[in-house]
ZALO-337920 format. One record per residue (C-alpha): residue in one letter; x, y, z. Coordinates in Angstrom, 2 decimals, m for minus. Layout:
# residues N
+-----+---------+---------+---------+
! res !       u !       v !       w !
+-----+---------+---------+---------+
!   a !       X !       Y !       Z !
...
+-----+---------+---------+---------+
This chain:
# residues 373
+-----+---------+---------+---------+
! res !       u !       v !       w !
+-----+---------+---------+---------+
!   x !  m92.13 !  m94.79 !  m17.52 !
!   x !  m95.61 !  m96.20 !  m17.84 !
!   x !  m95.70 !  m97.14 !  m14.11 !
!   x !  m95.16 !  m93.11 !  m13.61 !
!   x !  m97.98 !  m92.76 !  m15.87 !
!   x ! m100.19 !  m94.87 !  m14.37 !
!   x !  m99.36 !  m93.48 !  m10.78 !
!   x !  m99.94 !  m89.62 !  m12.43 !
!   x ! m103.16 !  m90.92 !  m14.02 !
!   x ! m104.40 !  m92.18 !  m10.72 !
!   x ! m103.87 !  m89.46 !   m9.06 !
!   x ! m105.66 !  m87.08 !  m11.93 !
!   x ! m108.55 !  m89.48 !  m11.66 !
!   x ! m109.05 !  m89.64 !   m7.41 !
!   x ! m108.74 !  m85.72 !   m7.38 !
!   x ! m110.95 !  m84.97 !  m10.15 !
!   x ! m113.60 !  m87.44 !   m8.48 !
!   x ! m113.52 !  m86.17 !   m4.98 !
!   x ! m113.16 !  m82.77 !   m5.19 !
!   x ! m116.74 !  m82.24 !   m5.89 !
!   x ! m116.89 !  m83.83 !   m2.35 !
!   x ! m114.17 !  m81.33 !   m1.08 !
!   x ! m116.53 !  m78.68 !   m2.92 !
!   x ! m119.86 !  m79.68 !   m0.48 !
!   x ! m117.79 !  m79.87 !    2.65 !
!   x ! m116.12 !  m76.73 !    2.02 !
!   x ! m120.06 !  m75.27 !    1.71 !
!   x ! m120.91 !  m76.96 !    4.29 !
!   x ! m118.45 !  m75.83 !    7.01 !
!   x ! m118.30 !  m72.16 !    6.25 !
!   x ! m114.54 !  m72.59 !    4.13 !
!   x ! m115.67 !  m70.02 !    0.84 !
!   x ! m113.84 !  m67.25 !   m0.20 !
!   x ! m115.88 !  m64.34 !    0.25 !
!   x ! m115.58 !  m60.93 !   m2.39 !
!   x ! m112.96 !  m58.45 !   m0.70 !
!   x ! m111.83 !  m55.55 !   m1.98 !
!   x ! m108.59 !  m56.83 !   m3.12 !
!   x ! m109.86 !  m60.09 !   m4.86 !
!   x ! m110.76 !  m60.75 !   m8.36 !
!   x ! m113.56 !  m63.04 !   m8.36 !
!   x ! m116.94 !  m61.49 !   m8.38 !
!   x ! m119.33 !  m64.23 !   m6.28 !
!   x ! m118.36 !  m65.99 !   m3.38 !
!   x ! m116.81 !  m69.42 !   m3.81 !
!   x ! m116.10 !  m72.46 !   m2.06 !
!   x ! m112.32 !  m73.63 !   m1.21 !
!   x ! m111.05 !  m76.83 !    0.75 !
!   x ! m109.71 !  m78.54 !   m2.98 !
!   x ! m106.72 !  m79.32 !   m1.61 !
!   x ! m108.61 !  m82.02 !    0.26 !
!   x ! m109.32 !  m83.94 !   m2.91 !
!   x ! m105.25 !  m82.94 !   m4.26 !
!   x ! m104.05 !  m85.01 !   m1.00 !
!   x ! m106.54 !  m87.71 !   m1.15 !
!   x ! m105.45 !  m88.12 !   m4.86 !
!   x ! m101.80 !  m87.64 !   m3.43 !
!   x ! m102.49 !  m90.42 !   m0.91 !
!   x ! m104.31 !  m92.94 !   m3.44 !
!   x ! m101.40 !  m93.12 !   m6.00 !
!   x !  m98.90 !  m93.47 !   m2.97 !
!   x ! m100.82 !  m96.43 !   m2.23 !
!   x ! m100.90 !  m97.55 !   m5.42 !
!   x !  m97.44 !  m97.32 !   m5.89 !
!   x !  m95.84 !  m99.44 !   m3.09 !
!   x !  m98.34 ! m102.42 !   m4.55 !
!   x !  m96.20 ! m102.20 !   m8.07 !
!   x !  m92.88 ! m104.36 !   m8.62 !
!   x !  m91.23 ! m102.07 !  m10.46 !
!   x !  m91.42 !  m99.24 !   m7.18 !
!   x !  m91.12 ! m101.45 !   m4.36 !
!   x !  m87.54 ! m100.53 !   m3.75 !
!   x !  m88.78 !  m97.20 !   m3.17 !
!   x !  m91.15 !  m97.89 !    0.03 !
!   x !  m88.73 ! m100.50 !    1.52 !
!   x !  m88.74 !  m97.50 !    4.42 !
!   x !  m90.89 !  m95.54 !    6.08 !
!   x !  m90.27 !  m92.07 !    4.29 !
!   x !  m92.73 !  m92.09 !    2.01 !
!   x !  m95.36 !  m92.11 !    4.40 !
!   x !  m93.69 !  m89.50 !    6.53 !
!   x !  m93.58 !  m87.12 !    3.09 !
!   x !  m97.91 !  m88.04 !    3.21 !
!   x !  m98.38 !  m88.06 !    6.51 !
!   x !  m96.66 !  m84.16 !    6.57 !
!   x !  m98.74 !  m83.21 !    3.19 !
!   x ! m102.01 !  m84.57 !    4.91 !
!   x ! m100.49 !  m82.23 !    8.02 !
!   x ! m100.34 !  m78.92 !    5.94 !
!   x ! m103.34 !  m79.83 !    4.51 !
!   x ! m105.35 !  m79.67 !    7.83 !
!   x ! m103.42 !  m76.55 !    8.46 !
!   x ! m104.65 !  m74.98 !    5.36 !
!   x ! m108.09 !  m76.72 !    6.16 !
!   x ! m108.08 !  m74.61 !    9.37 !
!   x ! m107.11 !  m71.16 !    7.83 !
!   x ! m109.49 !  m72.17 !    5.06 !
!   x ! m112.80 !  m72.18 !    7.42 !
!   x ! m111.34 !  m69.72 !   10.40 !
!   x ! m109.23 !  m67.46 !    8.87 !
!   x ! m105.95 !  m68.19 !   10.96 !
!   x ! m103.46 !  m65.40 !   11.40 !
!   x ! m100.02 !  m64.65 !    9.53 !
!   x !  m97.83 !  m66.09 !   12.70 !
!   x !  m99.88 !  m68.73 !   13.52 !
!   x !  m99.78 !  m70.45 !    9.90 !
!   x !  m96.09 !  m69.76 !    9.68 !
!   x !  m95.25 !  m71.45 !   13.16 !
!   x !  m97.20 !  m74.18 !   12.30 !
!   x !  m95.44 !  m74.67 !    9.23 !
!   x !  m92.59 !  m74.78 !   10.62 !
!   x !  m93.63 !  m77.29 !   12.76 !
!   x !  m94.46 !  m79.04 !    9.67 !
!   x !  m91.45 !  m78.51 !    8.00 !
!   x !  m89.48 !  m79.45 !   11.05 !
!   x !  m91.17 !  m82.99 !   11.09 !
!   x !  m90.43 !  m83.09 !    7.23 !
!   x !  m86.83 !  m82.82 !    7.83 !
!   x !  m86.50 !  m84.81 !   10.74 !
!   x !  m88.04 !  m87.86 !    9.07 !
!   x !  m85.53 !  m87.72 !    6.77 !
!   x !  m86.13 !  m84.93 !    3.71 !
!   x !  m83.45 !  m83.32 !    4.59 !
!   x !  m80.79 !  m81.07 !    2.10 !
!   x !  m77.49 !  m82.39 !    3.27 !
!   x !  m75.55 !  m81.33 !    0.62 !
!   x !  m74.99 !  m78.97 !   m2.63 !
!   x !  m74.49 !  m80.46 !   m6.01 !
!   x !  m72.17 !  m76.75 !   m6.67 !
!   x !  m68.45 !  m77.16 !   m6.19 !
!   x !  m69.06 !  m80.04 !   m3.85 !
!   x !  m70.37 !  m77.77 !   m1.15 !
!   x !  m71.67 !  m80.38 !    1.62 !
!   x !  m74.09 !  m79.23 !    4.83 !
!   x !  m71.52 !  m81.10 !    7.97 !
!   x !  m73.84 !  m80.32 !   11.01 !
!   x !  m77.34 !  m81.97 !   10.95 !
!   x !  m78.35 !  m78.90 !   12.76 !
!   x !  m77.60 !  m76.58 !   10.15 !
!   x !  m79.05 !  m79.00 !    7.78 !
!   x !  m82.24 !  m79.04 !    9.40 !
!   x !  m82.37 !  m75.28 !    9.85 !
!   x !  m81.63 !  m75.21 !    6.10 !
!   x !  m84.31 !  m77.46 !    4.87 !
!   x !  m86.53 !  m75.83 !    6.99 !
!   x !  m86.05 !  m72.67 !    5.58 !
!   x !  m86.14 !  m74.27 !    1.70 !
!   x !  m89.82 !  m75.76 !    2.57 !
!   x !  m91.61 !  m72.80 !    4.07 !
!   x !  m90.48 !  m70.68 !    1.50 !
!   x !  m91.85 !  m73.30 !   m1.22 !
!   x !  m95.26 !  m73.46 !    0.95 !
!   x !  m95.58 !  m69.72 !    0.95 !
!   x !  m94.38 !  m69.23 !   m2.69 !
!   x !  m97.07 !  m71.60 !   m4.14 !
!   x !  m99.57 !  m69.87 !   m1.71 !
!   x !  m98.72 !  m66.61 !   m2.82 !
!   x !  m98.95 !  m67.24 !   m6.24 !
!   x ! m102.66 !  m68.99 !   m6.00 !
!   x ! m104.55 !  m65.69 !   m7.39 !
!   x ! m106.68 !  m66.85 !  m10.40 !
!   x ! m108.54 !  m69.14 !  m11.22 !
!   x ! m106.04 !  m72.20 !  m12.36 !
!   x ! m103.32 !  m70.48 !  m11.87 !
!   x ! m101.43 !  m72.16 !   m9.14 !
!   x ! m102.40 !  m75.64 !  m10.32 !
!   x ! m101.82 !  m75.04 !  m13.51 !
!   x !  m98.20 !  m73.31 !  m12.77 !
!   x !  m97.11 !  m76.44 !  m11.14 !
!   x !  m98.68 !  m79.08 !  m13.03 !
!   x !  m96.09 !  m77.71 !  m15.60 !
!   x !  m93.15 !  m77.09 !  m13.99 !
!   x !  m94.04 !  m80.02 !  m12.19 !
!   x !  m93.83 !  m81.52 !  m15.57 !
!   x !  m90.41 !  m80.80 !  m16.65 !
!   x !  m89.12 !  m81.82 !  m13.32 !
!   x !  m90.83 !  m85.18 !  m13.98 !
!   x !  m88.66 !  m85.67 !  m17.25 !
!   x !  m85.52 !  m84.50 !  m15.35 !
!   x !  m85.94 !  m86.75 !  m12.48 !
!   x !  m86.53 !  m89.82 !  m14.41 !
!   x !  m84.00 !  m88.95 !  m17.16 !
!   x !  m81.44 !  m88.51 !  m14.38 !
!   x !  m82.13 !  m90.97 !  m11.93 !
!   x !  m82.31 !  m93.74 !  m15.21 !
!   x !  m78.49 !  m92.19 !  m15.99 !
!   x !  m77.26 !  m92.83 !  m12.23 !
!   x !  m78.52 !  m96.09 !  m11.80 !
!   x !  m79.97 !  m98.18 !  m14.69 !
!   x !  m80.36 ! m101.66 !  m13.53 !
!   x !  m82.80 !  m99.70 !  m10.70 !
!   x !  m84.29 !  m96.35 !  m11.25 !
!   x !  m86.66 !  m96.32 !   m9.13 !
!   x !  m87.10 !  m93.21 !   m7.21 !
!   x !  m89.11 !  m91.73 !   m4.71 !
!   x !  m89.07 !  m87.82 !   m5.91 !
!   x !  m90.00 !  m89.19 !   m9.50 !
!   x !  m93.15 !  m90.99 !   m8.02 !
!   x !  m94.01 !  m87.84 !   m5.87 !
!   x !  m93.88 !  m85.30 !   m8.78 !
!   x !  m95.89 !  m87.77 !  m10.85 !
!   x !  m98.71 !  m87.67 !   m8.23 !
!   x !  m98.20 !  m84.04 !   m7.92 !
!   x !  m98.90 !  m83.48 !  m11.32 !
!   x ! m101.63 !  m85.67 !  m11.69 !
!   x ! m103.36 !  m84.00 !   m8.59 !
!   x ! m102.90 !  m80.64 !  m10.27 !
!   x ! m104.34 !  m81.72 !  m13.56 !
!   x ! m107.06 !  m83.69 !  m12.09 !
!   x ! m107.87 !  m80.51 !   m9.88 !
!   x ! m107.56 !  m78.12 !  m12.59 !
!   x ! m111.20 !  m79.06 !  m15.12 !
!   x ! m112.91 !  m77.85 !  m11.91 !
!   x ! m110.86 !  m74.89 !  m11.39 !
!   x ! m109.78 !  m73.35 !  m14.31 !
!   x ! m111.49 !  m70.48 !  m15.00 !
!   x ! m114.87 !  m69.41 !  m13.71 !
!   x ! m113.69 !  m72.35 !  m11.27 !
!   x ! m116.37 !  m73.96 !   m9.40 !
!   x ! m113.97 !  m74.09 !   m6.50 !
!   x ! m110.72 !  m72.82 !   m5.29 !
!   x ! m107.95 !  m75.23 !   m3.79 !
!   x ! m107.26 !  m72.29 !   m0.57 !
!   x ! m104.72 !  m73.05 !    1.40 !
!   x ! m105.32 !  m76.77 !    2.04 !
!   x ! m103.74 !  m77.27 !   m1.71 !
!   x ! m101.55 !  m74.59 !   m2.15 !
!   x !  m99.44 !  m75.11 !    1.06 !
!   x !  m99.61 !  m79.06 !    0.57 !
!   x !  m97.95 !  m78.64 !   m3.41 !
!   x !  m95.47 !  m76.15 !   m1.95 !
!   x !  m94.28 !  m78.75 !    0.93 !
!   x !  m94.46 !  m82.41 !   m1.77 !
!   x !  m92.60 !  m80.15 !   m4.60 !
!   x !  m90.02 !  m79.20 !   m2.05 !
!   x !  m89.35 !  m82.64 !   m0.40 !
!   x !  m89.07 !  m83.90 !   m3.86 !
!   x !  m86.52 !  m80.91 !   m5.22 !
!   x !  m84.55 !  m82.05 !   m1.54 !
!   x !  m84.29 !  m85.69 !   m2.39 !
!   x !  m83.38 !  m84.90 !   m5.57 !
!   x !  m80.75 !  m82.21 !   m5.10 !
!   x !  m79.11 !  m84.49 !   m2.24 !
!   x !  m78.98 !  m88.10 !   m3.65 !
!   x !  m78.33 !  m87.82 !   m7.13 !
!   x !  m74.76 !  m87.15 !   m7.91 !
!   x !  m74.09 !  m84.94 !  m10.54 !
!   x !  m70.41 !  m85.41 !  m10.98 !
!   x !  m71.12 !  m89.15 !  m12.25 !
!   x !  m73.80 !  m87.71 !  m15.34 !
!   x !  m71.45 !  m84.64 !  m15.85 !
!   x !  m68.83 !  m87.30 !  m17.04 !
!   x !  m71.20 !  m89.47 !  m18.52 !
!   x !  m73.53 !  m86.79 !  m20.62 !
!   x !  m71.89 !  m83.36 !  m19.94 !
!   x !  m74.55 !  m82.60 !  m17.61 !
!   x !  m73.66 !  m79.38 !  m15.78 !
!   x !  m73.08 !  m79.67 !  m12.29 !
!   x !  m75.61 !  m77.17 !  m11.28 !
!   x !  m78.41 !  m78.41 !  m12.74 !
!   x !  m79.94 !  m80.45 !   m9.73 !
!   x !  m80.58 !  m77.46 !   m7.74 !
!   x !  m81.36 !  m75.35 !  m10.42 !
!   x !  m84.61 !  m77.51 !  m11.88 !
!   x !  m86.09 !  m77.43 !   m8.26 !
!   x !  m86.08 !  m73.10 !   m8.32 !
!   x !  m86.91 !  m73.16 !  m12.20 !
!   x !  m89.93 !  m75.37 !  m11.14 !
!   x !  m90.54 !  m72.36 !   m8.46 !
!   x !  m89.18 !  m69.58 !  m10.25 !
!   x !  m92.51 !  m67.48 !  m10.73 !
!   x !  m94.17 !  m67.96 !   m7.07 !
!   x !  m90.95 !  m67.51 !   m5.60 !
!   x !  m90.35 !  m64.44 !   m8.14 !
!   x !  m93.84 !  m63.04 !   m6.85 !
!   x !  m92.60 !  m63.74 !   m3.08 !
!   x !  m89.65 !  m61.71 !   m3.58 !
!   x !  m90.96 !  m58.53 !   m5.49 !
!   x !  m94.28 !  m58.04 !   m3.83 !
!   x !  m92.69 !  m58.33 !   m0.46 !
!   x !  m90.05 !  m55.61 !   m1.62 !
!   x !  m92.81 !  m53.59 !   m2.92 !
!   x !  m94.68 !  m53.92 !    0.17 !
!   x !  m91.69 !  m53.42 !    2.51 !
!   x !  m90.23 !  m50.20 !    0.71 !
!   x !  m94.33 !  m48.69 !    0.81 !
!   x !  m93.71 !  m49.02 !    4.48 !
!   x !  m95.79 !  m52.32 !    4.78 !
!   x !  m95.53 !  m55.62 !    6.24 !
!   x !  m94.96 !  m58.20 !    3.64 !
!   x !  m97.63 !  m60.12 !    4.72 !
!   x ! m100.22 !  m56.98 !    4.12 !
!   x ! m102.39 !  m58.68 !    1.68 !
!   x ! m103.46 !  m56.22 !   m1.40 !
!   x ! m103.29 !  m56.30 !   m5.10 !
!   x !  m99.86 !  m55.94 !   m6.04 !
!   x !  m98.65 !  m59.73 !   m6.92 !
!   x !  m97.52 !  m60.46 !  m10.42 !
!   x ! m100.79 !  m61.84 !  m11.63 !
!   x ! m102.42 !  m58.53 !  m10.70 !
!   x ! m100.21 !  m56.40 !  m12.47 !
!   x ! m100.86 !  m58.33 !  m15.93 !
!   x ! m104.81 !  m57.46 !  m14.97 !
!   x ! m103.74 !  m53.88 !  m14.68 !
!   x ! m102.16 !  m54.13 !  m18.36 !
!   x ! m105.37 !  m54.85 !  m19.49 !
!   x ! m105.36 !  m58.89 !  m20.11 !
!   x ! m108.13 !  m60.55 !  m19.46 !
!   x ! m108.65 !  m63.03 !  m16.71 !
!   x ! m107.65 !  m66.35 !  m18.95 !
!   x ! m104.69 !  m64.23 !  m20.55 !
!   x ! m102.82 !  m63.75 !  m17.84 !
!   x ! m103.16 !  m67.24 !  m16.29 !
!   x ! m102.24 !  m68.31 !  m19.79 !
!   x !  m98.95 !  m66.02 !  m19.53 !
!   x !  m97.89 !  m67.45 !  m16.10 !
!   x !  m98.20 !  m71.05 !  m18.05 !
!   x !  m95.79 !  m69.87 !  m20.59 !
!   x !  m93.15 !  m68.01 !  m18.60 !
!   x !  m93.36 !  m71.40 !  m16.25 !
!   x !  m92.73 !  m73.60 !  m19.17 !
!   x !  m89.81 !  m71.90 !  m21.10 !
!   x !  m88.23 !  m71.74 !  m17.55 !
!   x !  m88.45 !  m75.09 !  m16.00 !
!   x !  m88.40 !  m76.42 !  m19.24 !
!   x !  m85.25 !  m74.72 !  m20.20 !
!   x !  m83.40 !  m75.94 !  m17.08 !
!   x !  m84.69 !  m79.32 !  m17.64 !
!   x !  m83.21 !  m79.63 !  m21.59 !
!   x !  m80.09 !  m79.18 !  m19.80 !
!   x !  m80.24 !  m83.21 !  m19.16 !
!   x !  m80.41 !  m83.78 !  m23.69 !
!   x !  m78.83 !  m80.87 !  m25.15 !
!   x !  m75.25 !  m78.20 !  m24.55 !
!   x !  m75.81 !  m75.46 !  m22.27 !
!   x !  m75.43 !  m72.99 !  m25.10 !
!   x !  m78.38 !  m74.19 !  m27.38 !
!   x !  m80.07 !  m74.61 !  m24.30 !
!   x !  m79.29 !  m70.66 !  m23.64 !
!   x !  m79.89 !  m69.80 !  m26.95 !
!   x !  m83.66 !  m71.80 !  m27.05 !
!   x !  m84.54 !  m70.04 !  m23.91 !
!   x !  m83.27 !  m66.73 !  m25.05 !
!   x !  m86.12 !  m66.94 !  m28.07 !
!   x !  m88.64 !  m68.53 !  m25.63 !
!   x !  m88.07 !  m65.49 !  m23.38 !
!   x !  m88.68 !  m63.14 !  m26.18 !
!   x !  m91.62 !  m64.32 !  m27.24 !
!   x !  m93.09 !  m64.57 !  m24.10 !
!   x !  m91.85 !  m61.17 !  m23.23 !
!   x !  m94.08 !  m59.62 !  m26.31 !
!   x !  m97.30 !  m61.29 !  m25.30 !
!   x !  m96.64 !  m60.01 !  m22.07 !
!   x !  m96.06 !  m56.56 !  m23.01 !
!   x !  m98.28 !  m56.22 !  m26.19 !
!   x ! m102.40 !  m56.27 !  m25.96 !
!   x ! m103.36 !  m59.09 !  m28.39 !
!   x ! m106.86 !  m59.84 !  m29.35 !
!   x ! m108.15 !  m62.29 !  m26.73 !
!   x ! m109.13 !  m65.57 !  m28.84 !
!   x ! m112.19 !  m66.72 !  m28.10 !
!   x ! m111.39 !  m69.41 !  m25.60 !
!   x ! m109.47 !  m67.13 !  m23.29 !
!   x ! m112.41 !  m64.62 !  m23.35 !
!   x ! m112.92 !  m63.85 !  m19.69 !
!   x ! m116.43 !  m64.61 !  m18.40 !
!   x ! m116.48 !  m64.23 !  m14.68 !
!   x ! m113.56 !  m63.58 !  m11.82 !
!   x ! m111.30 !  m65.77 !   m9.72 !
!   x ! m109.47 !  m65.50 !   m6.71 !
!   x ! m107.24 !  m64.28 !   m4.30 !
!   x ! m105.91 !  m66.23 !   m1.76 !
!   x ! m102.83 !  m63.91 !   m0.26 !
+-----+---------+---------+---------+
């Protein structure tokens, strides 16, 4: 655990030091979001912080095949083909970020993206419900396609105020953490070593490093340089998870139900992809393209209820964590207290969703954030 820890930490520490770097550069080539009718945030701000996320991303990569303990993990050439596709999206985003790219031309090349993903070898090639296996490698690559540019979009989508998006996943990035090291020590113990624990790790510790200079009135936004990079390293490490670990061999060991290694990945998710799926059905049944950016995305409507700016980031962080951290507790405790737990955690977050509390002083809202989608 401590070598996770250390790899997390290092990747906190490289992100929070060089994004004030990705802040200047962003200034400097033109990539700040400017005020639109739609957004939030009130002056305009830089973006380009996924630039730091990945460098952080890279550093503790780095720092992880020099370790003992995770050697057994880079013995290939995967885990430079995950980086070398985040520091791909990234450039994508970094393009959008200072030009503005169109709808179809950041979805093809994300697919492009995604298609290189899968080919290298992140690829879903099987089920862990009823034993359901993916035969063709065609279909398996179509599949895992699919599975990554939703996750890219879904994190995208849900980047709207100011911490939100880093904050979201630095959570639920959190609970998958603890699942995929609980798990992967269960399947294996003389060797759990694993490469989707050691990606989520860095993940995380990119998000929280990332998140002093973003969390609301953020100095600077991640755009889609960060968003679209999280969305494609949380996916590759849901698929390596979901396809290597065999959950028949815990289930006997711990009761661990079947399901549960496909479910973490779209708790983890469950909010941006939530957001994906009803503002594109709002959009679509106004007679709009789902892409038709405006203010109807899950964080807006908790503005429109009145909470302030911090509040409703501070919502998202509690609906993320009695999710992902609901499906995770699956690995320690019976599925019915684990329904039962989540069934009060839902509650409660349901009434300070619903009911206008007194802001507390730290989640007084000063200034705006953004809107990325």
């Amino acid at each position: 655990m401590s070598v996770y820890l250390l790899v997390l930490a290092i990747a906190a520490a490289v992100t929070y030091l060089t994004t004030p770097l990705a802040r200047r550069l962003a200034q400097r080539t033109g990539a700040v979001t400017a005020v639109r009718a739609r957004d939030v945030h009130t002056i305009p701000t830089p973006r380009l912080g996924g630039v730091a996320m990945v460098a952080g991303l890279g550093a503790a990569l780095v720092f992880a095949s020099q370790t003992r303990f995770l050697q057994p993990v880079f013995s290939d050439s995967l885990p430079w083909a995950i980086l070398a596709c985040a520091v791909g999206i990234c450039l994508l985003g970094v393009a959008d970020d200072i030009w503005d790219l169109d709808w179809i031309t950041k979805l093809i090349g994300q697919i492009v993206v995604a298609g290189v993903l899968a080919w290298q070898g992140v690829q879903l090639a099987s089920l862990p419900i009823f034993g359901l296996t993916i035969g063709s490698f065609r279909l398996s690559l179509m599949v895992t396609v699919i599975v990554v540019v939703v996750a890219i979009n879904a994190v995208n989508w849900v980047d709207g105020l100011d911490g939100l998006a880093a904050g979201v996943i630095a959570i639920g990035g959190s609970a998958f953490f603890i699942y995929t090291y609980v798990l992967t020590q269960n399947n294996n113990p003389t060797d759990y070593s694993n490469l989707a624990t050691v990606l989520i790790a860095a993940v995380v510790g990119g998000c929280l490093g990332f998140l002093p200079h973003n969390f609301h009135p953020a100095r600077i936004f991640m755009g889609d340089s960060g968003a679209m990079a999280l969305g494609l390293t949380v996916a590759a490490a849901a698929i390596m998870v979901t396809s290597q670990i065999d959950p028949n061999v815990l289930e006997a060991r711990q009761a661990i139900p079947a399901f549960v290694p496909i479910i973490l990945p779209v708790a983890v998710l469950m909010l941006p992809l939530l957001d994906v799926g009803v503002t594109s059905l709002r959009r679509l049944l106004s007679g709009k393209s789902p892409f038709h950016a405006d203010r109807t995305h899950l964080h807006h409507k908790l503005l429109d209820r009145g909470h302030s700016h911090r509040r409703a980031v501070a919502i998202m962080y509690v609906w993320t964590g009695v999710i992902s951290f609901s499906a995770a507790a699956l690995v320690w405790f019976p599925l019915q207290q684990v329904l039962i737990g989540a069934g009060i955690g839902a509650v409660l977050a349901t009434i300070i969703t619903v009911v206008p509390l007194p802001t507390p002083a730290f989640l007084k809202q000063r200034t705006a954030g953004p809107d990325h989608s």
